[in-house]
C-alpha positions as CSV (number, residue, x, y, z in Angstrom):
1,X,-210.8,95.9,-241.1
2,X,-209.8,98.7,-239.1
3,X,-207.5,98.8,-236.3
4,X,-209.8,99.6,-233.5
5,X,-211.9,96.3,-234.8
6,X,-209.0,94.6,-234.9
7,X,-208.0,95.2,-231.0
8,X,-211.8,94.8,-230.3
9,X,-211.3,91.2,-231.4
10,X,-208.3,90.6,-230.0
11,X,-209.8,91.7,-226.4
12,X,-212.4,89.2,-227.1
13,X,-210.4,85.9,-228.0
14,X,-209.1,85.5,-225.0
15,X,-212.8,85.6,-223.5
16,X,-214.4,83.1,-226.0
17,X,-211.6,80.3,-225.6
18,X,-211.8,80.9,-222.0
19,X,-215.5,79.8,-222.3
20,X,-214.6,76.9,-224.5
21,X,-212.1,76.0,-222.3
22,X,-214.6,76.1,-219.5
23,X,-217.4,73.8,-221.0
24,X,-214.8,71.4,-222.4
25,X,-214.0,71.0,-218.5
26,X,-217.3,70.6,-217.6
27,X,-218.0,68.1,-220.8
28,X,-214.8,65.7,-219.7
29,X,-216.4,65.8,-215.5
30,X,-220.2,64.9,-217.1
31,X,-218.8,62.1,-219.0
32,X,-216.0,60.7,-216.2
33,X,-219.3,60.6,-214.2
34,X,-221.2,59.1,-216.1
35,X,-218.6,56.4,-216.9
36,X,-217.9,55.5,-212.9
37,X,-221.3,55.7,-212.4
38,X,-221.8,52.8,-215.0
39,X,-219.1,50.6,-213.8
40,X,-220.4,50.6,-209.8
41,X,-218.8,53.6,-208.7
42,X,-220.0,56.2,-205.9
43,X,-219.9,59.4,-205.3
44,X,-221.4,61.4,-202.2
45,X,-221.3,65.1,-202.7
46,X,-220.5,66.0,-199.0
47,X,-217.7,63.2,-199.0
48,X,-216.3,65.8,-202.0
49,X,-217.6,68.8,-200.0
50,X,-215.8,67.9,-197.1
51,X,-212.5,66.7,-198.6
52,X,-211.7,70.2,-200.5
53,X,-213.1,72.1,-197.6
54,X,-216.4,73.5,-199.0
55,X,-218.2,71.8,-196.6
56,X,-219.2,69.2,-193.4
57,X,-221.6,68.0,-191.7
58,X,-222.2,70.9,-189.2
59,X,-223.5,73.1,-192.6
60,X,-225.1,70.7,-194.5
61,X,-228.9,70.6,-194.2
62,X,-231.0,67.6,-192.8
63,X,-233.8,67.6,-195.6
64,X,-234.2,64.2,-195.8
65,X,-237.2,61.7,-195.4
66,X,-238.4,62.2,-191.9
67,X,-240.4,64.6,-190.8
68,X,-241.5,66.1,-187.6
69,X,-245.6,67.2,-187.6
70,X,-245.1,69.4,-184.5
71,X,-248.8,70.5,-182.4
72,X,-248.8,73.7,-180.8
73,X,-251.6,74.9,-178.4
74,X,-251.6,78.4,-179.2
75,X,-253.2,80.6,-175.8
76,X,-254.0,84.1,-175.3
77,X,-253.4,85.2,-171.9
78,X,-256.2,87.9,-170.0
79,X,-253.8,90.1,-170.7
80,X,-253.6,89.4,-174.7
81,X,-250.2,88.3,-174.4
82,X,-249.7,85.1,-176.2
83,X,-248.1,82.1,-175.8
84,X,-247.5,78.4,-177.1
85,X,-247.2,74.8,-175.0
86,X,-246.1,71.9,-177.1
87,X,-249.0,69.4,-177.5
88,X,-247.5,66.5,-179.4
89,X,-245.1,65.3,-182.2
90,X,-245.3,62.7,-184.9
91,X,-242.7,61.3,-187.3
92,X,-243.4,60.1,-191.0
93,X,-241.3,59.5,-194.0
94,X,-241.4,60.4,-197.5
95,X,-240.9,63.2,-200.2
96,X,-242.7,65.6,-198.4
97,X,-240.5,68.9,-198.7
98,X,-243.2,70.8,-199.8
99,X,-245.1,70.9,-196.4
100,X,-242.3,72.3,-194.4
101,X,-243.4,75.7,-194.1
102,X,-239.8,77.7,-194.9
103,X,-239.9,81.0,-193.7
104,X,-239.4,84.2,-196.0
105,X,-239.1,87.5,-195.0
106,X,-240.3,89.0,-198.2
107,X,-243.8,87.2,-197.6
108,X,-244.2,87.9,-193.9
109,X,-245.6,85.7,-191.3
110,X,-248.3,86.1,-188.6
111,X,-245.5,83.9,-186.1
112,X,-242.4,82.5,-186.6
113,X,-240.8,79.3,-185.5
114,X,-237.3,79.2,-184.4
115,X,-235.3,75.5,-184.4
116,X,-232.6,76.3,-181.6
117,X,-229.6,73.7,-181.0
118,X,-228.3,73.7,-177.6
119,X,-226.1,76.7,-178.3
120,X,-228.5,79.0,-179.0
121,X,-227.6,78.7,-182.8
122,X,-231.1,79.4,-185.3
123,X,-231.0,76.4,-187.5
124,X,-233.9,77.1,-189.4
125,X,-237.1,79.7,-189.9
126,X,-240.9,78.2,-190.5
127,X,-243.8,80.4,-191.4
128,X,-246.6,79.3,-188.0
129,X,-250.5,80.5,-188.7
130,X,-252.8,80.8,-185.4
131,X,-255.5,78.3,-185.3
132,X,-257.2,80.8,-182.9
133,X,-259.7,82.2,-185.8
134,X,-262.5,80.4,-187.3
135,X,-264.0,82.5,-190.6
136,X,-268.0,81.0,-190.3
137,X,-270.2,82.0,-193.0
138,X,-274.1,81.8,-193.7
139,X,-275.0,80.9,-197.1
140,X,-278.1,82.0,-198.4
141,X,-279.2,84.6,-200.9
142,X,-276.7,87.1,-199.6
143,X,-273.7,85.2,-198.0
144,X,-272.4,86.4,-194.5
145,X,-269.0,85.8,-192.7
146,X,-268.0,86.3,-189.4
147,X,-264.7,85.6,-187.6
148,X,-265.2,83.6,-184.4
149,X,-261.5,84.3,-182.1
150,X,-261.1,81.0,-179.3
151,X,-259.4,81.9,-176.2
152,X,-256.9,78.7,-176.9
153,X,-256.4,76.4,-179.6
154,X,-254.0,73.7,-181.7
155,X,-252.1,74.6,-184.5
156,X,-249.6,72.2,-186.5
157,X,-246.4,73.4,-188.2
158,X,-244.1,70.2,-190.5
159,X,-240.1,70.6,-189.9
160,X,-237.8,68.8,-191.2
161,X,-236.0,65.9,-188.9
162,X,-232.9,67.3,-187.3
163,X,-231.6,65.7,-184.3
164,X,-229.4,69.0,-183.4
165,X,-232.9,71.0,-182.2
166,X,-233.1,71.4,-178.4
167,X,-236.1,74.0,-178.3
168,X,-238.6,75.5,-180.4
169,X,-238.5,79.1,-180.3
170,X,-241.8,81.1,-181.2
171,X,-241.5,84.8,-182.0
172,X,-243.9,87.4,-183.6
173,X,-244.1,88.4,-187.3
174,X,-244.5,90.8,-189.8
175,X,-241.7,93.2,-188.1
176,X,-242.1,91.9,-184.9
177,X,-239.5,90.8,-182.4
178,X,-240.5,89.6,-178.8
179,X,-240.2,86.2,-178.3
180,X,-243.4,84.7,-177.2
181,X,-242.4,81.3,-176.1
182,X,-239.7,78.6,-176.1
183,X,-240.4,75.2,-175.8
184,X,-238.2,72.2,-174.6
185,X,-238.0,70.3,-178.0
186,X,-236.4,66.6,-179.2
187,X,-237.0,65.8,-182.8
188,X,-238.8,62.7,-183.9
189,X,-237.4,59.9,-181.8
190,X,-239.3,57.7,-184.6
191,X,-237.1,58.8,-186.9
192,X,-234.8,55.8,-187.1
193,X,-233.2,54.4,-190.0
194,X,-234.5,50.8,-190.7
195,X,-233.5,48.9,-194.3
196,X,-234.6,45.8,-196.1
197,X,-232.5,43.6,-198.3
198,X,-233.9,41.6,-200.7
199,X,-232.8,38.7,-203.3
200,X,-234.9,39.0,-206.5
201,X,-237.3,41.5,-204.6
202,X,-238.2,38.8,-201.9
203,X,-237.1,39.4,-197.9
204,X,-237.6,35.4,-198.1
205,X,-236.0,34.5,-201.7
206,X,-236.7,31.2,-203.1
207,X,-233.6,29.0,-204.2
208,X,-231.1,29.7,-206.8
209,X,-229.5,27.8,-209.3
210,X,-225.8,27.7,-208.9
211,X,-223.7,30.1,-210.8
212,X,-226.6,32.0,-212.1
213,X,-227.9,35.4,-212.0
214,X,-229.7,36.9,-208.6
215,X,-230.7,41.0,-208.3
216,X,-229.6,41.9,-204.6
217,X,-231.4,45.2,-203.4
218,X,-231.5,47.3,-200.7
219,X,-233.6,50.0,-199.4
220,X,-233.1,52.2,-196.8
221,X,-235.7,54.6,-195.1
222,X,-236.1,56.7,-191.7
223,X,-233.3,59.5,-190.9
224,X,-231.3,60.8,-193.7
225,X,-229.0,57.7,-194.5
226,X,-225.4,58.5,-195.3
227,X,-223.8,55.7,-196.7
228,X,-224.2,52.0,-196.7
229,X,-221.6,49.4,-196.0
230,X,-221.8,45.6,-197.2
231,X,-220.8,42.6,-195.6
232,X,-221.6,38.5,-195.2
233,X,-220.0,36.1,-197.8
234,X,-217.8,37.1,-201.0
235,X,-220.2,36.8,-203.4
236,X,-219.2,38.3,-207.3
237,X,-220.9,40.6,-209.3
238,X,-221.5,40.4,-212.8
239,X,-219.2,42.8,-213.6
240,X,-216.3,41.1,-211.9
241,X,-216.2,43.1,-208.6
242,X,-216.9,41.7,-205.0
243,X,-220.1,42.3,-203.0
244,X,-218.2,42.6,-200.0
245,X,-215.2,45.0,-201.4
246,X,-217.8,47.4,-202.7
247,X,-216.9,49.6,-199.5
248,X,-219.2,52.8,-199.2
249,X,-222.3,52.9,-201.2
250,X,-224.9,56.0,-201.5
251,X,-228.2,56.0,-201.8
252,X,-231.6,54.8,-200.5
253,X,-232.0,52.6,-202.9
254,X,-229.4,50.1,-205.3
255,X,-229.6,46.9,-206.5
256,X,-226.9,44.7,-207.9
257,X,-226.5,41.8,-210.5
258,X,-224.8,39.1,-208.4
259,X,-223.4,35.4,-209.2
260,X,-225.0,32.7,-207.1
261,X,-221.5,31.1,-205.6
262,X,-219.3,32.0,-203.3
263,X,-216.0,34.2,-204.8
264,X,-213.6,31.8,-203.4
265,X,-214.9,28.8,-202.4
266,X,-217.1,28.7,-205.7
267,X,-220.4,26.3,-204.8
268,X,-221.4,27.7,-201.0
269,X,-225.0,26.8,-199.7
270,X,-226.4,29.1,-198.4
271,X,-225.3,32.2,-199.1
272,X,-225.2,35.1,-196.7
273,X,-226.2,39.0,-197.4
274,X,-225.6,41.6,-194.8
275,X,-225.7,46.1,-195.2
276,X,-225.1,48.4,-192.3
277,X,-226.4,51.7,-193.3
278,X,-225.6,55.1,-191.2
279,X,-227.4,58.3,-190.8
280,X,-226.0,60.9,-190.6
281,X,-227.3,61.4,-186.6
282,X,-225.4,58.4,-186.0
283,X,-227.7,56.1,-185.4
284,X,-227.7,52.7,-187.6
285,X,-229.8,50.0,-189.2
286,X,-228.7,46.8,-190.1
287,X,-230.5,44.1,-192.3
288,X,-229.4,40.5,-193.9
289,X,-230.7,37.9,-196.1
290,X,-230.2,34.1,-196.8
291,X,-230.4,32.6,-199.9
292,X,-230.4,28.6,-200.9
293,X,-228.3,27.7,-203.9
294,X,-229.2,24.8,-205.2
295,X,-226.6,22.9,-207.7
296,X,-227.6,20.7,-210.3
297,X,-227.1,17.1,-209.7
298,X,-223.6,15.9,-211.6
299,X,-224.3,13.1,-214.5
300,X,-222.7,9.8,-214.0
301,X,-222.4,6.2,-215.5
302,X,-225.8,4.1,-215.8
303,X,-224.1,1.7,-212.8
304,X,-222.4,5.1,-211.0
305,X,-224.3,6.1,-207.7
306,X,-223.6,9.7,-206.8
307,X,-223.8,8.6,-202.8
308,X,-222.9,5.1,-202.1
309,X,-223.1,3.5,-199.1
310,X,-219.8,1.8,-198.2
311,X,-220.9,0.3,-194.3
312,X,-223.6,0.4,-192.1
313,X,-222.9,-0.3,-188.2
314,X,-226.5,-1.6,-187.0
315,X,-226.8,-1.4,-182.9
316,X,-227.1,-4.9,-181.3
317,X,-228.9,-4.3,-178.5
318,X,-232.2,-4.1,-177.4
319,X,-233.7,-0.4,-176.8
320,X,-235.7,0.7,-174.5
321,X,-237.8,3.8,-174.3
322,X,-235.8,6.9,-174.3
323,X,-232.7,5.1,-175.2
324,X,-230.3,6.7,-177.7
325,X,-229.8,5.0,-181.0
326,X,-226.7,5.2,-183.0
327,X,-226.7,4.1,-186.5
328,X,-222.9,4.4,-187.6
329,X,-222.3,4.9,-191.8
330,X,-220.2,5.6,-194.4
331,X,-221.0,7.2,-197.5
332,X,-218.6,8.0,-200.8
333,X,-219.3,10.5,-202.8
334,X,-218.6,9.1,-206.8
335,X,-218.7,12.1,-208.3
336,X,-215.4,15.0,-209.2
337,X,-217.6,17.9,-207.5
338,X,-218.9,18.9,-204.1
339,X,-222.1,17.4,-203.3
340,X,-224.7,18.0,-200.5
341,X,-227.9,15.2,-200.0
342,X,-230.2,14.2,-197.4
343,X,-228.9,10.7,-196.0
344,X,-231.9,9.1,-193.7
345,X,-233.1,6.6,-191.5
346,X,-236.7,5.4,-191.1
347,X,-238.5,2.4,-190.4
348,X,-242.0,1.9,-192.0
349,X,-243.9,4.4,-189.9
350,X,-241.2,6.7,-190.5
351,X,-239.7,6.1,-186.9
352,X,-236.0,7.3,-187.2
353,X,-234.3,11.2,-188.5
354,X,-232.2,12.0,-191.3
355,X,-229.6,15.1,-191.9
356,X,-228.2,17.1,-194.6
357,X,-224.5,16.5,-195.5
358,X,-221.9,18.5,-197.6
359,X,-219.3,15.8,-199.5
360,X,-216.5,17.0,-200.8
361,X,-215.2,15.7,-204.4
362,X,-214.6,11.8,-204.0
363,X,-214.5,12.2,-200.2
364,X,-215.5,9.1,-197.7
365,X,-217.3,10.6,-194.7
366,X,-218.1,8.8,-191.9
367,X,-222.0,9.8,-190.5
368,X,-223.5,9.1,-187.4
369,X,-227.2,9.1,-187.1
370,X,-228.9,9.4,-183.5
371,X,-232.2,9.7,-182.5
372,X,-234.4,8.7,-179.6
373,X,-236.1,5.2,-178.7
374,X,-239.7,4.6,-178.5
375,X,-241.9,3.5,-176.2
376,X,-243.3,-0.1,-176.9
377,X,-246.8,-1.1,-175.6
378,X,-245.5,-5.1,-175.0
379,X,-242.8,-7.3,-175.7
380,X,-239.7,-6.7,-177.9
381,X,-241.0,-5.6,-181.2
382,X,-238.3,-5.7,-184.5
383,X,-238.1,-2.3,-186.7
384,X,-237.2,-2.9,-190.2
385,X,-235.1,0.1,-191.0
386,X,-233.7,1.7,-194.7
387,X,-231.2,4.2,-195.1
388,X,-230.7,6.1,-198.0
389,X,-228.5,8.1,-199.4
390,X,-230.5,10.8,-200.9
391,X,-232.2,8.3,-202.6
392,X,-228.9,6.7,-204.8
393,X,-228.4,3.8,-202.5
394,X,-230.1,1.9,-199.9
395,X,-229.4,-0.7,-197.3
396,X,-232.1,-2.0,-194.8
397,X,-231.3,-3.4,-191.7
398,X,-233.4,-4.0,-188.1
399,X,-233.7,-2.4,-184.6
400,X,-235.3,-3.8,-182.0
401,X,-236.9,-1.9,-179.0
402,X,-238.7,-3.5,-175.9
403,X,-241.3,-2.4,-173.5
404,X,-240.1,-0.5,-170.0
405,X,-241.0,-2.0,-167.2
406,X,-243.1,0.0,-164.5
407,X,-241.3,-0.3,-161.1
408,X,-244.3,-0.7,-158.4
409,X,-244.6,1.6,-155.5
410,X,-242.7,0.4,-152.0
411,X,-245.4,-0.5,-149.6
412,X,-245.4,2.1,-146.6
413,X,-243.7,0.6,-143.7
414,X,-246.4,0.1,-140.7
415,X,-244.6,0.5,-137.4
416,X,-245.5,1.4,-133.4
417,X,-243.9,4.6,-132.4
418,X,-241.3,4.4,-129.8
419,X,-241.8,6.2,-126.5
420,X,-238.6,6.5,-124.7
421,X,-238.8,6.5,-120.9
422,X,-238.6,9.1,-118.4
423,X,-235.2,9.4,-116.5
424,X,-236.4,12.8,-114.5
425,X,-236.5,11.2,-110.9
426,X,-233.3,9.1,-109.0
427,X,-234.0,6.9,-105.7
428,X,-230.8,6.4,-103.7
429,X,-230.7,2.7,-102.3
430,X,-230.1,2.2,-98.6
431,X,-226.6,1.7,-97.3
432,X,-225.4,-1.6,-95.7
433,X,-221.8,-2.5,-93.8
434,X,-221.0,-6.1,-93.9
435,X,-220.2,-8.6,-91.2
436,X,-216.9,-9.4,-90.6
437,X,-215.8,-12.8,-91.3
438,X,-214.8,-15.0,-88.4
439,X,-211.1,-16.4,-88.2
440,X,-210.7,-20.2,-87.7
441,X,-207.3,-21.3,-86.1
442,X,-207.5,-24.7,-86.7
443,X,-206.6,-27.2,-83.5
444,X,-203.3,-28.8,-83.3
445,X,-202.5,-32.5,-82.7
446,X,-201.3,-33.7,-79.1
447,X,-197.8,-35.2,-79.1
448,X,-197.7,-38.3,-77.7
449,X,-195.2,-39.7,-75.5
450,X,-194.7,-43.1,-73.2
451,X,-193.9,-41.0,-70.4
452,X,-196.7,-38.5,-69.2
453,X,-196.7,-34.8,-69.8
454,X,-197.6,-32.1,-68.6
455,X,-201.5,-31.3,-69.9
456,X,-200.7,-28.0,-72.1
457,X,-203.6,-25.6,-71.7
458,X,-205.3,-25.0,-75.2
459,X,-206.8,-21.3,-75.7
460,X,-209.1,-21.0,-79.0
461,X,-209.5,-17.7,-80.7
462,X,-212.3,-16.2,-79.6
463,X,-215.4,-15.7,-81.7
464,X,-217.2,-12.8,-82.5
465,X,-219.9,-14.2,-79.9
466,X,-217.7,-15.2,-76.9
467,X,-215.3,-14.1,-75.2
468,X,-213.3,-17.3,-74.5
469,X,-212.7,-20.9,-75.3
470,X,-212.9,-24.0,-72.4
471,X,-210.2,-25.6,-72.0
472,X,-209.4,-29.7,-71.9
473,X,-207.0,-32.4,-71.3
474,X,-206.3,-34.8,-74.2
475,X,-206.6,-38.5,-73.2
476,X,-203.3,-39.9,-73.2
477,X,-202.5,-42.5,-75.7
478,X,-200.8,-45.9,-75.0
C-alpha cells in the first residue's frame, strides 16, 4: 500500500465511524421507544418540540380530522371584474387530507385562497377553480363541445379546521396579484371535540366479575385532540400502574387492560371511568362510564347464613292511607368479606320496597325500611309481611292498615242579610223649664196659758198662687 492510499484511508475512518456512531444512536432511540411504548408510556412530538425549542403551538399545523367544506359564489361584475361572497360552510371529520386543495406555485392556479388570522398573517394557500364554466357536448357521429360562461355561480374549496382564520382572502392566479375579495370567515363552529368511553366496547357495559379483566377504551373525534387526561376511581391496570396516575395520554384512540376493583379499597361497586380530552383550540370534551362489579357470593357452613336477621321491629299501629311505615332491622353479615344484597319487604301482592345494602366483614347494621300506606276500600284489613335478607333468611310478621274516613261537606249556613239603619237625619226635641216647687212652713202649736194672751197674728208663706195667708185666733184652752 502506498502512502497516498494510506492517508486516503485515514481521511475516511473518521467518516465511517462517524456514521456508525450515528445509526447506533438512532438504533438505541428506536428501541428506548419501542420499550416505553410497550410498558404505557407517551410521547407527543410537540410536547418534545416545544421543550428543546424546535417548536409550539403557534407553527405547528392544524391537519387534523375536521374539515371545513367552504361555498363560494363566484360573480362577474358588468365590468368583468370578479368577485366572491361566502355562501355557506360545513364541518365533517375523518382522514380526508387529500381533498384540501394545497396550493403550489409550480402547478399554477386559476384563483387562490388565502386563510388570514386576525393579523394579517397567510396561514395557508388552496388551489380555487371557477364554477363559472360549463364544457356541454353533443354526442353523435362527430362529437361537439361548447363552453357555456354563467354570469354567477357556487364553487366549493375543503380547508383544513383552524380556529386562528378570521377571513378568507381570494386573489388571482397564474402570476397574478390583485386581490379580488376578502371575506369575513369563522372556521367550523361544528368542529368540537366530543369522546366516548367504553368498558369492553359497550357505552352501557354489562357487569363484571370481581378482580377480573375489563378492556377500557377511549375515542376521541372533532378538532385536533391534544392530550387526554383520566380521572374517577383508582382502578389498576394489568401491568401494575393506576388508571387515574396515567397523567397525559396521546392519541385518538387507546384502550387499556384494567382490574375490576378498586386500587385501594379492593371490592368497590360500581366503579367509575371518567377522560377529559383537549384540543388544541382549547375547547374540551368530557365523557364517563359506570360499570357494576359483581363479586361472587363467599362459601359458608351448611347451617351459616351469609345475611342473618338478628331483630325485626314490627309497627303496632294501625295505618292509614298515606301513612308512613317503618319497619326497623338488623342484619349480620356471617361472612370474613364485604358483602352487598338486596334486603326486602313485601306482603303477598308485593305491597312494601326493599334496598341494596353494602356489609362490611362481620358487621351488624341496623336498616330501616319505609314506604308508604295504602288505601283500604273497608275495614282494617291485616298484611302478612316477609323480609328477607337477599334471600338467606326470612322472618314474616303483619301490618295492618284501615280505611280513611271521608269527612262530609259543612252545610252552607242560610242566613237573612242585615240592613243597618239610616242615621242621616236628627230631630231636636222641644225644650221645657220646670215648675218650681212650693215651700211648706209647717204651723206651730199655740202655748197655752191659765191666764189669757195676747192673740199672736200668724202670717203663712205665701204660695205661688196667692199673695197672702188669713189670719186666726186659736181658741183658748182651759
Amino acid at each position: 500500500m502506498n502512502p497516498d492510499e494510506t492517508q486516503t484511508n485515514n481521511r475516511m475512518r473518521p467518516a465511517k465511524e462517524k456514521w456508525i456512531i450515528g445509526a447506533l444512536i438512532v438504533l438505541i432511540i428506536t428501541a428506548a421507544f419501542n420499550v416505553a411504548r410497550l410498558s404505557g408510556f407517551s410521547f407527543d412530538v410537540r410536547d418534545f418540540a416545544a421543550s428543546i425549542g424546535l417548536a409550539t403551538d403557534e407553527n405547528i399545523p392544524y391537519q387534523g380530522a375536521c374539515y371545513s367544506e367552504v361555498t363560494l359564489t363566484e360573480t362577474k361584475q358588468d365590468n368583468d371584474k370578479i368577485s366572491f361572497t361566502l355562501a355557506g360552510v360545513k364541518s365533517f371529520f375523518g382522514k380526508y387530507d387529500t381533498l384540501v386543495p394545497t396550493y403550489y406555485p409550480e402547478d399554477g392556479a386559476l384563483y387562490i385562497v388565502e386563510t388570514v388570522d386576525s393579523r394579517g398573517t397567510v396561514l395557508g394557500q388552496y388551489e380555487l377553480s371557477s364554477g363559472r364554466y360549463l364544457n356541454a357536448e353533443t354526442f353523435g357521429e362527430k362529437p361537439e363541445g361548447k363552453m357555456i360562461e354563467f354570469q354567477s355561480a357556487p364553487t366549493k374549496i375543503v380547508l383544513p379546521h383552524n380556529p386562528k382564520i378570521s377571513k378568507l382572502r381570494v386573489t388571482e392566479g397564474s402570476g397574478g396579484t390583485g386581490i379580488l375579495s376578502e371575506i369575513p370567515f369563522t372556521s367550523s363552529t361544528g368542529c368540537s371535540p366530543s369522546v366516548e368511553l367504553r368498558v369492553n366496547g359497550n357505552l352501557n357495559p354489562d357487569p363484571v366479575l370481581y378482580n377480573t379483566k375489563m378492556k377500557l377504551s377511549y375515542e376521541a373525534k372533532g378538532a385536533e385532540i391534544r392530550y387526554c387526561r383520566p380521572a374517577g376511581h383508582h382502578v389498576p391496570l394489568d401491568n401494575g400502574k393506576v388508571w387515574t396516575r396515567l397523567g397525559n395520554i396521546y392519541g385518538n384512540y387507546n384502550e387499556y387492560k384494567l382490574i375490576a376493583k378498586h386500587d385501594t379499597k379492593g371490592y368497590s361497586d360500581p366503579l367509575l371511568f371518567e377522560i377529559v380530552c383537549y384540543a388544541t383550540d382549547g375547547q374540551q370534551a368530557r365523557d364517563t362510564v359506570t360499570v357494576s362489579v359483581v363479586k361472587p357470593k363467599p362459601i359458608l357452613a351448611a347451617n351459616v347464613k351469609l345475611l342473618s336477621i338478628e331483630s325485626v321491629s314490627w309497627p303496632d299501629k294501625v295505618f292509614s292511607a298515606g301513612d308512613t311505615v317503618r319497619v326497623t332491622m338488623y342484619i349480620k353479615n356471617n361472612s370474613g368479606e364485604i358483602y352487598s344484597g338486596v334486603i326486602s319487604a313485601y306482603d303477598e301482592t308485593r305491597w312494601g320496597t326493599e334496598q341494596k345494602y353494602t356489609f362490611e366483614a362481620g358487621q351488624t347494621k341496623r336498616i330501616i325500611l319505609t314506604f308508604t300506606a295504602r288505601k283500604e276500600n273497608t275495614g282494617t284489613t291485616r298484611h302478612n309481611f316477609v323480609i328477607s335478607a337477599d334471600g338467606y333468611d326470612r322472618i314474616s310478621g303483619v301490618i295492618s292498615t284501615k280505611e280513611t274516613a271521608t269527612a262530609l261537606p259543612s252545610p252552607t249556613p242560610s242566613y237573612t242579610p242585615y240592613t243597618p239603619k239610616s242615621f242621616n237625619t236628627y230631630t231636636p226635641q222641644p225644650s221645657y223649664s220646670a215648675s218650681p216647687t212650693p215651700t211648706y212652713t209647717p204651723t206651730p202649736t199655740p202655748t197655752v196659758s191659765s191666764s189669757p194672751t195676747p192673740t199672736p197674728t200668724q202670717t203663712s208663706t205665701p204660695s205661688p198662687s196667692s199673695s197672702s195667708s188669713p189670719s186666726y185666733s186659736p181658741t183658748p184652752t182651759s
